[in-house]
Every structure is written in C-alpha cells, then in structure tokens.
N, C-alpha and C positions, 0 to 999 in steps of 0.2 A: 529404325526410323521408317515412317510408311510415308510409301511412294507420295510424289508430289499431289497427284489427281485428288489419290486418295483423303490425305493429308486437309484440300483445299474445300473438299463437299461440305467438311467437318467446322471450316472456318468461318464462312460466309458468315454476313453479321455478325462478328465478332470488330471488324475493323471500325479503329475513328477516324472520323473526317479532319483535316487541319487544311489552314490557308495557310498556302508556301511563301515563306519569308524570304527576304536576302542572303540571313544568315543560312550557308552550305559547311558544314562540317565535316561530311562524307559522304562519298561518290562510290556507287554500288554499279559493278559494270558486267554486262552478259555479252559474250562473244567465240568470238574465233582466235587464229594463229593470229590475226591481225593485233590484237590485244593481249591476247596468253600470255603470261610472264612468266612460266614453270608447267602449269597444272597436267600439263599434256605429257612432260618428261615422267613428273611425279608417278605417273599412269602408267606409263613405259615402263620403268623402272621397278615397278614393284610396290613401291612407298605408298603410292596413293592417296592423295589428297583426302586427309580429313579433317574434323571440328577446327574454324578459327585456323586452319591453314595461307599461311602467307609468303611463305617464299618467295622472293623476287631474283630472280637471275638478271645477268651474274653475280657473283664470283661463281658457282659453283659450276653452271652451262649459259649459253648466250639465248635467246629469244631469238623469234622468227625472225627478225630485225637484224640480226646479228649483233644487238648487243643489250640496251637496256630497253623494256617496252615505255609506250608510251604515257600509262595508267601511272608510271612511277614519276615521271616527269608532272603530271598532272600534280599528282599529290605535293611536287615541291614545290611549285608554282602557287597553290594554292593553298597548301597547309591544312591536305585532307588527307582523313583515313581514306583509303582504299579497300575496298574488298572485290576483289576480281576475282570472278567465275570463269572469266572466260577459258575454252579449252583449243589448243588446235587441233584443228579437222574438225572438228564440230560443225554442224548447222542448227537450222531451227528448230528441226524436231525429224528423229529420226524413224519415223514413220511412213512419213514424206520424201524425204531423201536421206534414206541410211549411209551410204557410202561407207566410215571406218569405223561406224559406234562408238564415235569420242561420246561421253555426257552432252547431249543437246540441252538448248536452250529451254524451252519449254516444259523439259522433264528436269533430266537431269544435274543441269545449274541451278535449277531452282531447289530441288532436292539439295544443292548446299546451304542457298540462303538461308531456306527452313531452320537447318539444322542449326547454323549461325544466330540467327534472327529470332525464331519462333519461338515462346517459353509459355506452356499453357496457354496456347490459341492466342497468345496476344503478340502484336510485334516492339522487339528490343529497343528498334530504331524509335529517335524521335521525327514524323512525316515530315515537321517543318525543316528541316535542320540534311536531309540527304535527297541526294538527286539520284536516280537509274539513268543508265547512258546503256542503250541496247546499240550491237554495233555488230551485225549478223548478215550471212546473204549471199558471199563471194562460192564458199564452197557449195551452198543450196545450187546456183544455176550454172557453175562451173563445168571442167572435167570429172568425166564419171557419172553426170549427171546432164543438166541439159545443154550444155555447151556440146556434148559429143552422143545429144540422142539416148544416152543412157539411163532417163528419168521414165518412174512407174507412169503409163499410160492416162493414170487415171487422175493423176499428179500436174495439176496447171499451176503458174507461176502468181496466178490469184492466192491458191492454196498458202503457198509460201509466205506472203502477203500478210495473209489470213492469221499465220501463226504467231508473226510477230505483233502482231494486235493482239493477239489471245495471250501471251505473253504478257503485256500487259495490263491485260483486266486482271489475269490472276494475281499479279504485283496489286494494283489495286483494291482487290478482295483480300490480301494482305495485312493491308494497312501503307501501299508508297502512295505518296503523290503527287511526285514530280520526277518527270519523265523527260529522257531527250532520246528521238531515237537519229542512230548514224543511217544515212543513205549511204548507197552505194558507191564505191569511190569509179573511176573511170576507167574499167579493166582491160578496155581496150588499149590503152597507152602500156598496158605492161608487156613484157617479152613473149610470155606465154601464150596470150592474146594478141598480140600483133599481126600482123599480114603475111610473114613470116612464114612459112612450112616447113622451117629448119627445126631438125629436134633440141629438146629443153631438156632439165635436168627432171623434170615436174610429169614430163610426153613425151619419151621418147623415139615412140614408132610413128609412120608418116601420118601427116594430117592435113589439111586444104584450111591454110594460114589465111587466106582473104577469107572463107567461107566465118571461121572463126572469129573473126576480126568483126564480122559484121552482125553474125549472131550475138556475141557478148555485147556487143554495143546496144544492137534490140532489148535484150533481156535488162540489162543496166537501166535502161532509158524505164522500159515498162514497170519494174521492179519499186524503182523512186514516183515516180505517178504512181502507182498503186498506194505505198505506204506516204505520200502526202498527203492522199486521199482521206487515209485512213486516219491517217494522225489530228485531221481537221475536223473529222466525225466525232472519233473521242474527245479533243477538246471542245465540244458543244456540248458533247455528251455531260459531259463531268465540269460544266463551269460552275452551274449551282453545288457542286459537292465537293468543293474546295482543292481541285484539282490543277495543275497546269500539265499540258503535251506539247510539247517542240519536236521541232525535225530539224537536225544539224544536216545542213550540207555539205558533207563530207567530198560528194562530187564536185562544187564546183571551187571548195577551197584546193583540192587537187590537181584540178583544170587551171588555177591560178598558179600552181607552186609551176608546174609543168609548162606552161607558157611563160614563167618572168622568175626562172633558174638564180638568177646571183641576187635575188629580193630573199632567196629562202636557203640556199648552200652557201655554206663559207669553209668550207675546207681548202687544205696546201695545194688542192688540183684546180682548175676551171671546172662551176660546178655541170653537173652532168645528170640530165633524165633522161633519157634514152638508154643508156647502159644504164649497168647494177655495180654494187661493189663486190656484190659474191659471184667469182667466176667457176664457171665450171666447164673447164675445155671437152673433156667427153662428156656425152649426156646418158651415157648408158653406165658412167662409172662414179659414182655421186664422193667416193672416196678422193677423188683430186680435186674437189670442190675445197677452197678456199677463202677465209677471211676474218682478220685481216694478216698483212706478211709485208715480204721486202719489195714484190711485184709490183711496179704501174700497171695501171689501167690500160694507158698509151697502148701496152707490148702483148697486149691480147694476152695475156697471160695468167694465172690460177688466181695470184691474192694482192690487196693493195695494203700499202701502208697506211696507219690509222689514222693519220692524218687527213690525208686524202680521202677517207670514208664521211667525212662531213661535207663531201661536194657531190655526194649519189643521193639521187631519189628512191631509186630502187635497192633492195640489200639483195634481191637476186631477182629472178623474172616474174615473180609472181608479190613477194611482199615487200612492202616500203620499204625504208633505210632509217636508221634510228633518229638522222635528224630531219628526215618524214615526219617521223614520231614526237620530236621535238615540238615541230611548227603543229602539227594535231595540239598536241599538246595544250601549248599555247592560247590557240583559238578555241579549244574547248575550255581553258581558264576562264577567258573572256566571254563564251557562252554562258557559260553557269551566273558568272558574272552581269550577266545584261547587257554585255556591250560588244557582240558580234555581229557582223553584217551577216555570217553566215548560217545565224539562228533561225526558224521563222518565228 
C-alpha cells in the first residue's frame, strides 16, 4: 500500500461531491486512547491491525476505559457500522509531536482508511450516508510534550491545530463530506492535571501540580479557539461543494457531566468525578493497579466493584470511565442526529 501523502497527490480530482442527508449509516472515527477500542494492543502484541480489522474489546482485553469504548456504544445507539482508526498514544501527526509512534492521525490512520475504503482511486463509502468524528489533541499538548516543555521548539500549538484541518481536506480530497471534529475535553479536571504534585501512575517523578494545572488549562482553552476557528473557515469553505463541518463540544458536555454527577452516574456508589475507578496505590508500580474487584473506593484501596464503576467519571487519572463513554456516546447519537445543544 503507498504511504498516505503519496497515495492522496494521485487522487485529487478523482473525488464526488454529495449533499449530506439525515440518513447516517456509518461513522468513521480518527483518534486516541480516548476512542481506541484494541488497535493499540493489536500493535503491542504483534497481531497488527490489518484490512477490515475490527476488533472490539472486551472479551479478549478492556479499553482505556476499562472496559467497553465509546464508538461501540455509538454504533448501538444508533445502528451504525463503525470503523475506528483510532490508536492509543497516538497524536496528530507524528512529525509534530512524535512521542510513542503509535499510527497518527494524519498519516497513519489514514493509511488504514485508504486501505479499507479506497478501490481504484474511488471511495467505497457512500459521502451521503457516513459522518468522520476526528477526536485528537490530549496526547499532542500533554506530558512529554508541551504540558512538561518537551515539544520541538519549532513546534506551536497553531501547528497542531493546523493538522487537524489538514486532516480533513485530505478526507475531503477523498471523497467525505461530513465532518464532526471533538474539542478538547477539560484536562484539567483530570488527576494528572490537577493542582496536585503527588505522583500518578501516568508521572511518576516530581512535578509543580499548580504549574500544570494551569498550563493544560491554557493550552485546552487555546487548542478549541484555534480549531473553531478553523472548523468555521472550512465550513464556508466548502458550502458551495456539498459539504458540512461541525465542532462537537466535547469540553463543555464534560464540564456539564462534572458539575451535575447524579444527572450522568448511576452506579451502586454515590456518583464520583473527582476520583477514578482505576486505583493505583503505588505510582511507580503500575502492576497493583486495579479494576474492577471486591475493593470500595471509600478504603483508598486498588479495585472497585463493577457495580460501583458506573458512578466514576474517570476510569483512572487521565482517561474517562466507560459510563463517560456512555454519556459521549449518547450525545454524539444525538449529534449526528441533529438534535444536540452541543453541536455547532
């Protein structure tokens, strides 16, 4: 298969134009751990995602989530094929901020669509009939990167920005044309980002938890202004050419679940966003990390009963909790749908 870049010089005008319908069939999705439902194990392990790869964990391993992602719940809610790229550890493009060389977005997720999608420069999909849901960002300005000064010098959070727009013209230049991209959700409300300078299972060695707390906040804030910016240009761009671009606010349906807890958890515990359900009492020892088990939450203790996993917002200090994923879910049903407050 030749590289994405290569692949796309080859295509241009090849693609048709369609005006997007109601009718949504399937939802093509590019991301992170946020989203990853296997792909990243598959990697690990040797297996590697190839052709028409779909895996959904579990039964075989759990998601960042600790248990089912979110894309899976989408699809029964709504009675759509799923084709998720997304990888964890991933970012936009690992040019930009390489960090673990998961498949980025721009390259190497796309590189699967192709390979799914593309047959003789034409695409498989019908444009009216699937929506993309890009949903990228957290690891781009994180640790390792610019939450801890770690990003190439030459590297601004414009850039970043930049990629998820370039992202989708090349979808565009494809043949999509209906687009939702996720903002940033509010990373400061997570463990890792808190005000905190106690170590994580994620950071172990010391760090200036206010300092933190108030950078990620910056960069979150700046990151969503940039790509609403950008998401409003290409929708002018592309009205005459049969086009639609959304920005799901993924921030402030988060800010919502976070402020009003028992409108969005219903688990056997009083629901809980400030804690996780995945404990991990040493942070240097990721092996007594647990969930779920016989443990309450209450007892400061490794794992909680499954029960009580649908009253966490967080499944550990850095990614949601599956009935996070749920309420996503949900609200991107009713996105796609036309009937979300938190569409633009």
């Amino acid at each position: 298969m030749l590289p994405f870049f290569i692949f796309l010089s080859a295509f241009v005008g090849q693609a048709r134009t369609a005006t997007p319908s109601s009718k949504t069939t399937t939802v093509v999705l590019f991301g992170d751990s946020f989203t990853d439902q296997s792909r990243a194990h598959s990697i690990a392990n040797g297996t590697y995602p190839g052709k028409d790869y779909q895996e959904v964990f579990p039964p075989a391993d759990t998601a960042a989530d600790g248990g089912v992602q979110w894309p899976w719940y989408l699809g029964l809610y709504g009675n759509y094929k799923i084709w998720n790229y997304a990888t964890g550890g991933a970012v936009c493009s690992n040019a930009l901020t390489p960090l673990f060389g998961e498949p980025d977005v721009v390259s190497g997720q796309m590189d699967w669509f192709v390979q799914d999608h593309i047959e003789n420069k034409r695409l498989g999909l019908n444009p009216e009939e699937f929506v993309v849901v890009l949903y990228i960002g957290t690891n781009d300005i994180g640790i390792h990167s610019f939450a801890t000064d770690d990003q190439s010098p030459t590297v601004s959070l414009a850039d970043l920005a930049n990629c998820q727009l370039q992202t989708l013209r090349n979808l565009f230049k494809l043949g999509a044309r209906r687009f939702i991209v996720n903002s940033l959700i509010p990373l400061e409300l997570t463990r890792l980002y808190s005000p905190s300078s106690a170590p994580t299972i994620y950071y172990p060695a010391p760090h200036n938890g206010t300092q933190w707390n108030a950078r990620i906040y910056n960069f979150v804030q700046t990151m969503n202004a940039l790509l609403k910016g950008g998401v409003l240009a290409l929708r002018q761009e592309w009205a005459a050419r049969g086009a639609s671009v959304q920005m799901f606010d993924t921030y402030g349906l988060f800010t919502e679940m976070y402020h009003n807890p028992t409108r969005f958890f219903n688990g056997s515990a009083p629901a809980n966003v400030t804690g996780h359900c995945h404990q991990c009492p040493d942070a240097d020892d990721y092996r007594q990390c647990g969930m779920p088990g016989p443990i309450s939450l209450a007892t400061a203790e490794t794992v909680l009963p499954i029960s009580e996993t649908h009253s966490c917002g967080g499944a550990n200090e850095l990614h949601p909790s599956e009935q996070t994923g749920r309420n996503l879910a949900m609200e991107m049903f009713r996105a796609i749908s036309g009937h979300s407050k938190f569409l633009s």
